[in-house]
C-alpha atoms as one frame of an Amber mdcrd trajectory, in Angstrom:
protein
  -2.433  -2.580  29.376   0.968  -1.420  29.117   4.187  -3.195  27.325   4.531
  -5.802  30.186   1.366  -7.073  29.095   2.381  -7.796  25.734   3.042 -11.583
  25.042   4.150 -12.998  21.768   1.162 -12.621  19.721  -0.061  -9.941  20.839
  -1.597  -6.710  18.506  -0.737  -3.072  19.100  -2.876  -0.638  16.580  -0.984
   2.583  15.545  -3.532   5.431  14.929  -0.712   8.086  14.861   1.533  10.172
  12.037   4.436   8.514  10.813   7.902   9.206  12.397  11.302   8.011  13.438
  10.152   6.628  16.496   7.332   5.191  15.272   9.332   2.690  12.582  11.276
   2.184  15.719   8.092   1.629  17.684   7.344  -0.847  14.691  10.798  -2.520
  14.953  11.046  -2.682  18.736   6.996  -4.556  18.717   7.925  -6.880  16.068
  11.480  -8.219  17.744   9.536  -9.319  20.970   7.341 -10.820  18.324   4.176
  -8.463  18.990   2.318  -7.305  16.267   1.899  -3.592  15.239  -1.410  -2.761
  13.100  -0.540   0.318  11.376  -3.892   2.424  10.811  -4.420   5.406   8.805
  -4.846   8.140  11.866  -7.377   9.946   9.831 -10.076   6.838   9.899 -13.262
   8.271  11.362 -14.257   6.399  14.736 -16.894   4.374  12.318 -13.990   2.760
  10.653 -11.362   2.294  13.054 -14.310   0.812  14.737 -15.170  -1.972  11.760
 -11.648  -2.481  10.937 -10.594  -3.525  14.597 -13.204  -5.774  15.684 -11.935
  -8.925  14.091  -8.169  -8.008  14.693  -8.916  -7.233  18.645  -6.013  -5.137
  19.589  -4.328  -5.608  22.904  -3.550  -2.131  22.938  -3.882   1.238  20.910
  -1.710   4.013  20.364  -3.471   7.159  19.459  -0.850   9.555  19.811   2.954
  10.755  19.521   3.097  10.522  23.518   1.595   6.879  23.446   4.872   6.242
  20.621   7.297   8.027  22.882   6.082   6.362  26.103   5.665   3.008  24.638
   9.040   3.213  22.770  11.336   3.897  25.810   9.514   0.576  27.536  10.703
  -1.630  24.694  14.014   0.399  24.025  16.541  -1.837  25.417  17.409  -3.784
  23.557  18.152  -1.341  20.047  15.434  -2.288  18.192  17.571  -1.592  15.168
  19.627  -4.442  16.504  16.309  -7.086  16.923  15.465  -9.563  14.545  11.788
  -8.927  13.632   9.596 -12.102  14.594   7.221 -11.345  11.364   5.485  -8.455
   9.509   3.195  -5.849  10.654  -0.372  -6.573  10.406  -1.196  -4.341   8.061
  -5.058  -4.124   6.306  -6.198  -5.199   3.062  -9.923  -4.742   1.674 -11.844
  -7.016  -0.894 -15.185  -7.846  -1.697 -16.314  -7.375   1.716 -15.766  -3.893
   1.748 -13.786  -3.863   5.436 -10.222  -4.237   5.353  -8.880  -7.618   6.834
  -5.436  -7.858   8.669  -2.757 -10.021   6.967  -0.667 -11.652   9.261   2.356
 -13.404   8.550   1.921 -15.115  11.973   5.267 -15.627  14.230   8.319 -17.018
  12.343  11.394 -18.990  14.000  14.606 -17.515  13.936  15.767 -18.894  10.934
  12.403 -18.137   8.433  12.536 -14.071  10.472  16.397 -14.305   8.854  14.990
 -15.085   6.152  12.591 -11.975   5.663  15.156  -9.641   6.222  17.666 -10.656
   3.914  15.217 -11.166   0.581  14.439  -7.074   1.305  18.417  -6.478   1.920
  19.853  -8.363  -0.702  16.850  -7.259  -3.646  17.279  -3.332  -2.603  21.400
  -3.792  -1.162  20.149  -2.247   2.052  23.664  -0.737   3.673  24.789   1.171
   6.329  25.307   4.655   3.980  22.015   4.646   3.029  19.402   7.121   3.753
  15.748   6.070   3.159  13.491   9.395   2.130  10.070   9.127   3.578   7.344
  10.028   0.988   4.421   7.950   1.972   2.706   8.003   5.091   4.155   4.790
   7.070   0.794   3.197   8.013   1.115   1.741   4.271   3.046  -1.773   4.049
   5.939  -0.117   1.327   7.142   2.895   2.494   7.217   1.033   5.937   9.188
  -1.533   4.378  12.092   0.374   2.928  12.185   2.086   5.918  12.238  -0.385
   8.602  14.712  -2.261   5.565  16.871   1.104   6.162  17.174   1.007   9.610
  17.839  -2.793  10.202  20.742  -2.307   7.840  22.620   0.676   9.885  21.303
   2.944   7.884  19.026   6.073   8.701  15.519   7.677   7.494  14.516  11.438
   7.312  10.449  11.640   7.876   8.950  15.061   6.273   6.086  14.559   7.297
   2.908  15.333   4.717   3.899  14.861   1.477   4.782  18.373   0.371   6.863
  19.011  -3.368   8.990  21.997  -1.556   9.436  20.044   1.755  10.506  16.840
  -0.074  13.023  18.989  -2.352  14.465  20.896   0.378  14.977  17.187   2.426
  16.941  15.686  -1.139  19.377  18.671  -0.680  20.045  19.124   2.699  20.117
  15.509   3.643  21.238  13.823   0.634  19.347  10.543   0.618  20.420   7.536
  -1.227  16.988   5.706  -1.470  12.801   6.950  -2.198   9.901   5.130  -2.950
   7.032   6.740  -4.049   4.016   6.344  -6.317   3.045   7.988  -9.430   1.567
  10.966  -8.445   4.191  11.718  -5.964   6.338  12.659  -9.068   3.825  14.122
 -11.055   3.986  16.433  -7.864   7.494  16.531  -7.742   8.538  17.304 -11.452
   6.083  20.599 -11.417   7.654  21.413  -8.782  11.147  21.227 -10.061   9.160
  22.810 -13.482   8.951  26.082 -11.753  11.705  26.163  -9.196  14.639  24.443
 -10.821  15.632  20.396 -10.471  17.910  19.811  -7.344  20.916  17.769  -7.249
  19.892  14.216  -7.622  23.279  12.718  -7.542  23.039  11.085  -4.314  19.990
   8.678  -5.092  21.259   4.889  -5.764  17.753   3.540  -5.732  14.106   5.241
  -6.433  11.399   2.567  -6.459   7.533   3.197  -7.657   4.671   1.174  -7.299
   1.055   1.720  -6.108  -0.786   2.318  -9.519   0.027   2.415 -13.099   3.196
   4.938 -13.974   2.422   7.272 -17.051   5.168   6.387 -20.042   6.030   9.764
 -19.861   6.565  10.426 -16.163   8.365   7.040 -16.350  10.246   8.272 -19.392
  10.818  12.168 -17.175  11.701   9.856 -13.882  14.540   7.672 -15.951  16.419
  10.704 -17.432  16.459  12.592 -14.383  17.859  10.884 -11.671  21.036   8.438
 -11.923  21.317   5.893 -14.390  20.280   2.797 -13.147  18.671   4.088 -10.261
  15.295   4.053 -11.096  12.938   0.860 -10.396   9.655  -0.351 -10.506   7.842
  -3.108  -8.465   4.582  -5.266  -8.408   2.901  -6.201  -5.546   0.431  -6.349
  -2.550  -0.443  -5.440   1.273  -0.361  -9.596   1.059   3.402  -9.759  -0.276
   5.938  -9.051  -3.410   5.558 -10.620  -6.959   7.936  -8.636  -9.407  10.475
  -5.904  -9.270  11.705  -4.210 -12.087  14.710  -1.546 -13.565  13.633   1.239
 -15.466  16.320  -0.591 -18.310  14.286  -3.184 -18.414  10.700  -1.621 -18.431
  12.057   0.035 -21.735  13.334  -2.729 -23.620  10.201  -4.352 -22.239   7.151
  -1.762 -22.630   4.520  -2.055 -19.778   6.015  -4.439 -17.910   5.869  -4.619
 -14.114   9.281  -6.881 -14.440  10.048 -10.913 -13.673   8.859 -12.354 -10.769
  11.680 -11.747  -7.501  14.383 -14.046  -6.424  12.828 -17.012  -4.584   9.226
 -16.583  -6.307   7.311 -18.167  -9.374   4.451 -16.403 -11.256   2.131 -18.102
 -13.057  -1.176 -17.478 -14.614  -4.881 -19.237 -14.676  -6.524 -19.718 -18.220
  -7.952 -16.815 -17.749  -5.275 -15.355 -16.678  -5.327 -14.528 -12.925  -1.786
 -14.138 -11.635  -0.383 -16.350  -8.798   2.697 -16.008  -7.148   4.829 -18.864
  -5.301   6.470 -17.601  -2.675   8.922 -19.028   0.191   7.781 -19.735   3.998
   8.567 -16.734   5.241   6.632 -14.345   3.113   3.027 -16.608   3.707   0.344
 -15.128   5.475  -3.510 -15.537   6.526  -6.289 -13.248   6.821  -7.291 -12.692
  10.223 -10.930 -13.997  11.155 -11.210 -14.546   7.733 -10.471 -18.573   6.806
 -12.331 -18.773   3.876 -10.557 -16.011   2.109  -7.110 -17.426   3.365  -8.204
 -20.364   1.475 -10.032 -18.734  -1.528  -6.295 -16.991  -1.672  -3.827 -20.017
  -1.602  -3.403 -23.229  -3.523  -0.588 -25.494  -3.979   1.625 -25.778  -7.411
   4.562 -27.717  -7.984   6.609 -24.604  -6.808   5.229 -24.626  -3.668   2.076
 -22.686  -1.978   0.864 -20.045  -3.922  -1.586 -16.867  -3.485  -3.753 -14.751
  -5.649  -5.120 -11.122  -4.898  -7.402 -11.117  -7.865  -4.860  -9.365 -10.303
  -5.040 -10.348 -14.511  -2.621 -10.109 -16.744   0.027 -12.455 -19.261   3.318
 -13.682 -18.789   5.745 -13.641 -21.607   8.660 -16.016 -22.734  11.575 -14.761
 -20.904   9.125 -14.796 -17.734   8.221 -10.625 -17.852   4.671  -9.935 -16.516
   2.299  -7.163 -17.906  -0.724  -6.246 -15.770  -4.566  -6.297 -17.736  -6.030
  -5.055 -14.705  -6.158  -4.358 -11.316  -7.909  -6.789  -9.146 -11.884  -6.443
  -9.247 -13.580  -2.987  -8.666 -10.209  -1.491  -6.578  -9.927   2.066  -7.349
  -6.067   3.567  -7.126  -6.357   7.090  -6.180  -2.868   8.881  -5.105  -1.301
   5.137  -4.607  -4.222   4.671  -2.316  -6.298   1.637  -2.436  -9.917   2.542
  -2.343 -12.583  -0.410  -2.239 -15.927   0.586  -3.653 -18.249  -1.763  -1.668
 -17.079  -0.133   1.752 -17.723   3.362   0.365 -21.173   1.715  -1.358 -21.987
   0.717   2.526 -21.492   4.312   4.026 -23.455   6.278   0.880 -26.137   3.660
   0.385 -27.358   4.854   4.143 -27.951   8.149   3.737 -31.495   9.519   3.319
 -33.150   9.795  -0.629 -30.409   7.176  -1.745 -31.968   4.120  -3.282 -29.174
   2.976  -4.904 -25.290   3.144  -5.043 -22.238   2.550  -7.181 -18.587   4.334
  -7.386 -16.206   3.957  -9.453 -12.885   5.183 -10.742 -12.152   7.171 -13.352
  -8.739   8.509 -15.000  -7.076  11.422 -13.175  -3.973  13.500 -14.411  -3.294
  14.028 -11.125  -4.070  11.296  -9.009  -4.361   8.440 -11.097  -7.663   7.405
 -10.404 -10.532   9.737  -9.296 -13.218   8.381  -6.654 -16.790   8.750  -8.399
 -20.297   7.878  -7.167 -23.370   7.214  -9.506 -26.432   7.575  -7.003 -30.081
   6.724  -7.549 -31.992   8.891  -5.617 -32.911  12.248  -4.122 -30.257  13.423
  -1.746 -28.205  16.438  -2.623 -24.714  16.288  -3.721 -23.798  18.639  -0.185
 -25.505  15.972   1.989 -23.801  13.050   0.393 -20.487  15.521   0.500 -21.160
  16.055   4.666 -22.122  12.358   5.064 -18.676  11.640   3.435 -16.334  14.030
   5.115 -17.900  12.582   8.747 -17.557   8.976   7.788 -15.102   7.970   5.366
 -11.117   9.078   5.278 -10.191  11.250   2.518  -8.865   9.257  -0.127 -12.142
   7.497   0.537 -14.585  10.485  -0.302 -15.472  10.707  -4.036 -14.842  13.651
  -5.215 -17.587  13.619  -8.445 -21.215  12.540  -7.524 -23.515  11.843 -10.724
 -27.256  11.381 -10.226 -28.966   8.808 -12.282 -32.428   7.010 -13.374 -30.843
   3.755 -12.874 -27.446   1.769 -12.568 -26.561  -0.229 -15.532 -27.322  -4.112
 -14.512 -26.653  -7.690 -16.373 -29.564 -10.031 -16.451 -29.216 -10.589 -13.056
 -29.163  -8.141 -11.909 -25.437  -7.144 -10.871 -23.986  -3.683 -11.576 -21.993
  -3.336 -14.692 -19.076  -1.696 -14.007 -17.345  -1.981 -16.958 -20.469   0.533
 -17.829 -20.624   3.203 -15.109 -17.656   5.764 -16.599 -20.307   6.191 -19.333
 -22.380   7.617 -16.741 -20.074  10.848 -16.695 -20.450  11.201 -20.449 -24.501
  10.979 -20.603
């Protein structure tokens, strides 16, 4: 198939490093109203294998040629200067353990308006601005600031792997106006800067974190450093957006992920699952997947809204605090990391009866990837098995043999219970 077999509709899967081309790759699919599916490139066969089947590509692009090639079919018109017909497919996991695509389905002209300007007019999107690439672009945020960037007039400078001396070097010799990153991207960052000097930060107008939990004192370090009123925070999903938040605010408001964004109301169950009503064009199904899309959505007076799981309280001037992340999802580097789908590769391997990983706190990467095994096989064949089947963020990176996994009455695995495992 090549691009004049793509129909609205249609699904191109990106397997590739990010780049320029490739956001404009992402732009260019998206204004003839095709979807991309960004991948991770490093999924091993097994995965991309599991993750694809229900999304059923029309097409894959597996390397920087297949970008290039593909890119200078769909180049005229300037992508930059297209209208995107929705967003990119990107994959979300749950309690099945294989990532589903979330697809915001084709919107009409007036709803795609619509998408663009609540990203524009939240982050004031311009022309000057230049969008510093730290994540890789196969996630939905970093993807979204840049594609944001470039619809604007503005331009992006890609590194490449995320590299403290690489990123540095970019801030001074291009000067960018906007970052996001997670966490440990400036836990990276600041011992850098520790041991070589901090550079000129003067040019930054916006610096946005959000993937996992932000230490109060990198917070604190990230605040002081760069310029005032630059710094924010935001809450939200591969599904879509709840809250965004200035550092200002986080202060005068400890632990707060901020007040829900323009155009959405957050509200919480009794027992406090958060759900988020959002406008037309930011709704979205699971692909092959309709009872999740409906375990997901319900309507409320402010219109349809959707849960991912997530818990936490709301307070009187409408500022929401995360109690926890939604159920078993490990954070490692500002990576998700489901357990079941790890639970499904380990559980096969010979001498394991028994299977369950976990997260545990990590200086440096948030969250560490753990496994408590029941069972004979070695900690270097469960290593192997994991390096040939599961991506790295994936791998865990402790193993713990034990008797037996912790279990309720009937016989489910107490989670809440398995970081005690490290300590016996």
């Amino acid at each position: 198939m090549t691009s004049a077999d793509l129909t609205e509709g249609s699904r191109v899967a990106l397997l590739v490093p990010g780049s320029e081309q490739y956001v404009d790759l992402v732009l260019a699919l998206l204004g003839r109203g095709v979807f991309p599916v960004p991948l991770d490139p490093a999924l091993t066969e097994a995965e991309r294998t599991r993750i694809l089947a229900p999304i059923s590509p029309d097409l894959l692009v597996t390397t920087t040629e297949g970008v290039q090639a593909l890119l200078a079919e769909l180049a005229d018109p300037d992508p930059r200067d297209t209208l995107p017909r929705g967003r990119p497919m990107h994959c979300t996991s749950g309690t099945t353990g294989t990532p589903k695509g979330v697809d915001s389905g084709l919107l009409p002209p007036d709803l795609a308006a619509d998408l663009v300007a609540e990203e524009r007019d939240l982050w004031g999107f311009c022309a000057d601005d230049v969008n510093l690439v730290l994540s890789p672009l196969h996630h939905s945020a970093p993807l979204r600031f840049a594609t944001g960037t470039l619809l604007a007039g503005g331009r992006i400078v890609v590194p490449g792997r995320f590299d403290p001396a690489a990123i540095t070097a970019a801030i001074t010799t291009e000067r960018p106006t906007t970052m996001f990153c997670v966490p440990t991207h400036l836990q990276r960052l600041f011992a850098h800067w520790d041991a070589v000097g901090v550079p000129d930060l003067s040019s930054f107008r916006l610096v946005a974190h959000a993937g996992a939990p932000c230490p109060a004192a990198v917070k604190e370090r990230l605040v002081d450093l760069f310029p005032e009123g630059s710094t924010w925070e935001f809450y939200g999903s591969t599904e879509g957006q709840f809250t965004a938040c200035r550092s200002e605010e986080w202060r005068a408001h400890p632990g707060t992920v901020g007040r829900a964004r323009p155009g959405r109301t957050i509200t919480t169950d009794a027992d406090g699952t958060l759900w988020c009503a959002v406008p037309a064009h930011a709704r979205f199904s699971y692909v092959g997947a309709p009872d999740k899309t409906a375990a997901a959505w319900r309507d409320t007076a402010d219109g349809p809204a959707f849960t991912v799981g997530d818990v936490g309280r709301i307070d009187a001037e409408g500022y929401v605090y995360l109690e926890g992340r939604r159920t078993d999802l490990i954070i490692s580097g500002g990576v998700n990391v489901y357990p079941l789908e790890v639970e499904q590769v380990v559980r096969e391997a010979p001498g394991v009866d028994d299977v369950a990983v976990f997260g545990t706190d990590d200086e440096d990467w948030g969250q560490r990837v753990c496994a408590a095994v029941v069972g004979s096989a070695s900690v270097a064949d469960l290593d192997a098995l994991a390096r040939s089947t599961l991506a790295p963020a994936k791998r865990p990176k402790t193993w713990v043999h034990v008797e037996g996994l912790p279990l309720t009455a009937t016989g489910k695995v107490r989670r809440d219970r398995l970081p005690d495992l490290l300590r016996d």
